[in-house]
C-alpha positions in Angstrom: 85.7 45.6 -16.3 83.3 47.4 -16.6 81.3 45.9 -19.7 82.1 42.5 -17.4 80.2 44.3 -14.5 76.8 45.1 -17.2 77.1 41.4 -18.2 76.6 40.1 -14.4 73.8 42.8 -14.3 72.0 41.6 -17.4 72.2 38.2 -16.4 71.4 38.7 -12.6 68.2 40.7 -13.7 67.3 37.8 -16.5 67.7 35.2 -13.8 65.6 37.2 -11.2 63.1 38.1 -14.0 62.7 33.8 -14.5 62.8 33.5 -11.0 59.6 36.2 -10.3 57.7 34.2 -13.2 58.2 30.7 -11.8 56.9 31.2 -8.7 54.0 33.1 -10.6 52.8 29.6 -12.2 53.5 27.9 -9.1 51.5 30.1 -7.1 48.7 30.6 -10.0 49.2 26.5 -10.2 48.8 25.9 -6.3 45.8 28.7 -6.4 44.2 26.6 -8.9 44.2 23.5 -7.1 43.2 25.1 -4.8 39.9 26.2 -5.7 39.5 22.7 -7.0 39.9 21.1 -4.2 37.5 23.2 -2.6 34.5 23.0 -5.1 35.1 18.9 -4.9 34.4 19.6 -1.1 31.7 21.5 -1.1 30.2 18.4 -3.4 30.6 16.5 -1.2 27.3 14.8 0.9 27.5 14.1 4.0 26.8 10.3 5.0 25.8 7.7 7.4 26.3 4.1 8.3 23.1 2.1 7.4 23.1 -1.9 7.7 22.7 -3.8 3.8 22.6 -7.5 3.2 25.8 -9.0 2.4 23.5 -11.3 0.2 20.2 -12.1 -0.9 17.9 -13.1 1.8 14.2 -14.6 1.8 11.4 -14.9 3.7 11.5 -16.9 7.0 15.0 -16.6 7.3 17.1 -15.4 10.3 19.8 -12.4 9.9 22.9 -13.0 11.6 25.9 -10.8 11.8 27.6 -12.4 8.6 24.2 -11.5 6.6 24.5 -7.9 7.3 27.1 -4.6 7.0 27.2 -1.4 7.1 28.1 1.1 4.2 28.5 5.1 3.9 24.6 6.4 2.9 23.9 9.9 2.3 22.1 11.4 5.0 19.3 13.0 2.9 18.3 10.0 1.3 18.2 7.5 4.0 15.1 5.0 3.8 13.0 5.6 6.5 13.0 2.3 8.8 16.8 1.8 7.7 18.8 0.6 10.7 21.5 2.6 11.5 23.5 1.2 14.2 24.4 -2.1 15.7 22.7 -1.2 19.1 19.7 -0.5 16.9 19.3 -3.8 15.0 20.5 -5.9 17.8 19.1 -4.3 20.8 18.0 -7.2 22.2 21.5 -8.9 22.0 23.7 -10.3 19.4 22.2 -13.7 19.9 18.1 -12.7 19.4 18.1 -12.8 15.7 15.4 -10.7 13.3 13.0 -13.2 10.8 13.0 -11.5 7.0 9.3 -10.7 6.3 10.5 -9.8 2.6 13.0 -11.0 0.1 15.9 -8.5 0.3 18.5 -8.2 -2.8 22.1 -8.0 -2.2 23.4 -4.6 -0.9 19.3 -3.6 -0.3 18.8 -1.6 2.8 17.3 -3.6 5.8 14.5 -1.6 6.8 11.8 -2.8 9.7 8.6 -3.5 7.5 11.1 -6.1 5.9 12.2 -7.8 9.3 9.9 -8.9 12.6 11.2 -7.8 15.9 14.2 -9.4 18.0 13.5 -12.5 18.7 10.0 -12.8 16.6 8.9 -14.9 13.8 7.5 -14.5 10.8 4.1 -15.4 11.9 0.7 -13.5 11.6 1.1 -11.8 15.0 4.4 -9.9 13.3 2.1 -8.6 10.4 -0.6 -6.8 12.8 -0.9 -3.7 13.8 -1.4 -2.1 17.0 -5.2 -3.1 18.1 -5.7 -4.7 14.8 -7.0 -8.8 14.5 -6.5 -11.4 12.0 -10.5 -12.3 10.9 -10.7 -14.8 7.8 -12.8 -14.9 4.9 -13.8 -18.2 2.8 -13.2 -17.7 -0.9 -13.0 -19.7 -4.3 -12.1 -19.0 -7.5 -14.7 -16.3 -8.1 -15.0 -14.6 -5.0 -11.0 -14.7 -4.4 -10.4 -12.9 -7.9 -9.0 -16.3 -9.7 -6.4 -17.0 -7.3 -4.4 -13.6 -7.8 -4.5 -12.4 -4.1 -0.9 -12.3 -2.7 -0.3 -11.5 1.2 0.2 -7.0 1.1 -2.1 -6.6 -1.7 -5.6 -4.3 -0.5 -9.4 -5.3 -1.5 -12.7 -4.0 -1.2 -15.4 -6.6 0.5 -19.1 -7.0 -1.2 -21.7 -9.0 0.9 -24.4 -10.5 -1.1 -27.9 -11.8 0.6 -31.4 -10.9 0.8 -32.7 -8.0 2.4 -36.5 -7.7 2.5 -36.8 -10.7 0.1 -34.9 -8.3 -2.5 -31.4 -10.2 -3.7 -28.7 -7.5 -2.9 -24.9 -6.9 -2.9 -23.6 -4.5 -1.2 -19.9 -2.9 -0.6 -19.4 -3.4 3.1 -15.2 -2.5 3.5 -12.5 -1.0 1.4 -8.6 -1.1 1.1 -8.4 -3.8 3.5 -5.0 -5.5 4.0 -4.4 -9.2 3.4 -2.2 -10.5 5.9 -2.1 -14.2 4.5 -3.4 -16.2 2.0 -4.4 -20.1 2.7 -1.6 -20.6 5.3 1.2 -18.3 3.4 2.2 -15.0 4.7 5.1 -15.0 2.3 3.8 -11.4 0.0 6.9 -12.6 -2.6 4.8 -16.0 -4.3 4.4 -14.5 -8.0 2.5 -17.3 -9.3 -1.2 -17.7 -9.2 -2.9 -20.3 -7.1 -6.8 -20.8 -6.5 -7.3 -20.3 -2.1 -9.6 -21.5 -0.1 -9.5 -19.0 2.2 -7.7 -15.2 3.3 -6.4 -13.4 6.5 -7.7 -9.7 6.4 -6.1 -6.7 9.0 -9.3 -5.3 10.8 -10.4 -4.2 13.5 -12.5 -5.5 16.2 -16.1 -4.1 15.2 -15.0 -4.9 11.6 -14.3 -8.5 12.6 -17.9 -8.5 14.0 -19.1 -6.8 11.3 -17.7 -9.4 8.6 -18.8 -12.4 11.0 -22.0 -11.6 10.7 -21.7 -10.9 7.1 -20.3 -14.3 6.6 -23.3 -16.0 8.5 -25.9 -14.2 6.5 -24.6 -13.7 3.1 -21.8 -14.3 0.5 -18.4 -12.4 0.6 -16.8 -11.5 -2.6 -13.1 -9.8 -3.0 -12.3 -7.0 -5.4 -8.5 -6.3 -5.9 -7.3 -2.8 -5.4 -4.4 -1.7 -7.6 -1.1 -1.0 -6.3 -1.2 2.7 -7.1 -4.4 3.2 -6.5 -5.3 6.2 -4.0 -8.9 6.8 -4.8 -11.2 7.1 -1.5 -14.7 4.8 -2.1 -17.7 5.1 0.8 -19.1 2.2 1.7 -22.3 1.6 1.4 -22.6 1.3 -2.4 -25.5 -1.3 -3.2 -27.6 -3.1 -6.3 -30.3 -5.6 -6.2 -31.9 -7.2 -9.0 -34.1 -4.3 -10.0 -31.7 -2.2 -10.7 -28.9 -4.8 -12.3 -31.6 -5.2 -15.1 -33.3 -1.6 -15.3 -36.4 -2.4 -14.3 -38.8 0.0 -12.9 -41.7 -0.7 -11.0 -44.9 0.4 -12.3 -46.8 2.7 -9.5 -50.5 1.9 -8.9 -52.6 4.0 -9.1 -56.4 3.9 -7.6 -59.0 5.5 -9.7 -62.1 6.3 -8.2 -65.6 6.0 -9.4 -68.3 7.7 -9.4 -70.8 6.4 -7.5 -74.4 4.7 -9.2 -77.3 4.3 -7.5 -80.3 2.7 -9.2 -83.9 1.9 -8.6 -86.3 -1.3 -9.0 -88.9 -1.7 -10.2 -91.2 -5.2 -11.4 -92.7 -5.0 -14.8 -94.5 -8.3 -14.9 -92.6 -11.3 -13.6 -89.3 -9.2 -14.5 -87.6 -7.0 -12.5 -85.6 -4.4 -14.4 -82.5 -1.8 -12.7 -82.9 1.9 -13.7 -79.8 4.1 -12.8 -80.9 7.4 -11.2 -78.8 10.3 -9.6 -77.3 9.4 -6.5 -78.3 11.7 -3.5 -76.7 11.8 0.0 
């Protein structure tokens, strides 16, 4: 009986002892998991809804419901001008649709430099700025930088004429906007074409300015790159004189010493002796 009675013990103690060591690894296994689960949280960003296209849309054309969703976007990194909401994008109505100003990619953000207003087209009037009017200026292929001008790009203005019967060119505007070129507003036209004229952003004492500019002179275009931050005054200027280096001689008077003479008749001749001038 009673080596029966140690067996039971031994045994009752072994299967306690596995017992007490399972529930270790299932504790240490749950702890683990755990801690996993909370580093995967605290990974997490939060997010909000902003509107994408469903599919690639171009210029001109009008963004309905179907062209348009929403996905999860984390906060943080939200483009600014991204619409967020469908009160937001429609908030004129379901039915007063927004024009696309720019080609948008599948799954791109819809932002509201890419889109006119509810209800607006893609005109000229959508492009300008508060204040701001649409002046144009006649080019060709030299003055309008080979046909390489594309609605968004920026240029500096030169106006060449005459001033004081000197031939001059001089810088009259920089980093203005072009708004159109010819009768295209469409800033996505990759290929080169020679225009006729372009549709610069300014304001009303630069449209006077650049009138009168027009009237009296030439206009020429210089294209301003993309990246391109630099600050340039204008009022920068060259005539003739100094395009070939030359310098104008200065005159200068030299004055004489006064002679006085007498005359005098020797015979039928009369003869000019110089003598010291007295006051």
């Amino acid at each position: 009986m009673r080596l029966i009675f140690v067996l039971v013990l031994m045994l009752g103690l072994g299967l306690a002892g596995f017992a007490v060591y399972t529930a270790k690894g299932f504790i240490e296994t749950k702890e683990n998991q755990l801690a996993q689960e909370r580093a995967a949280a605290a990974k997490i960003v939060p997010t909000k809804d902003v509107y994408v296209t469903t599919r690639r849309v171009e210029y001109g054309e009008k963004l309905t419901e179907k062209d348009i969703k929403t996905i999860a976007w984390p906060e943080n990194a939200i483009p600014e001008g991204a619409f967020t909401s469908h009160e937001e994008f429609f908030s004129k109505g379901d039915d007063v649709l927004r024009t696309v100003l720019r080609t948008m990619e599948n799954g791109e953000p819809v932002m509201e430099v890419k889109v006119t207003g509810p209800g607006e087209d893609a005109g000229l009037t959508s492009r300008l700025g508060k204040g701001m009017r649409a002046f144009a200026i006649r080019v060709d292929v030299t003055t309008g930088v080979s046909g390489f001008l594309r609605p968004g790009d920026r240029v500096d203005i030169y106006w060449s004429g005459s001033i004081n019967r000197k031939d001059v060119t001089r810088l009259i505007d920089t980093n203005v906007p072009l708004i159109a070129v010819d009768q295209t507003a469409n800033s996505d036209r990759s290929s080169a074409a020679i225009a006729r004229n372009v549709t610069v952003e300014v304001s009303p004492v630069q449209v006077a300015a650049l009138a009168q500019a027009q009237a009296t002179g030439r206009l020429s275009l210089s294209l301003v790159g993309a990246q391109d931050d630099t600050i340039v005054e204008a009022g920068i200027e060259v005539d003739q004189t100094e395009l070939l280096g030359i310098r104008e001689q200065e005159v200068i008077e030299v004055q004489e010493d006064p002679v006085c003479t007498i005359r005098t008749r020797r015979g039928a001749e009369v003869v000019e002796i110089p003598i010291q001038c007295t006051n």
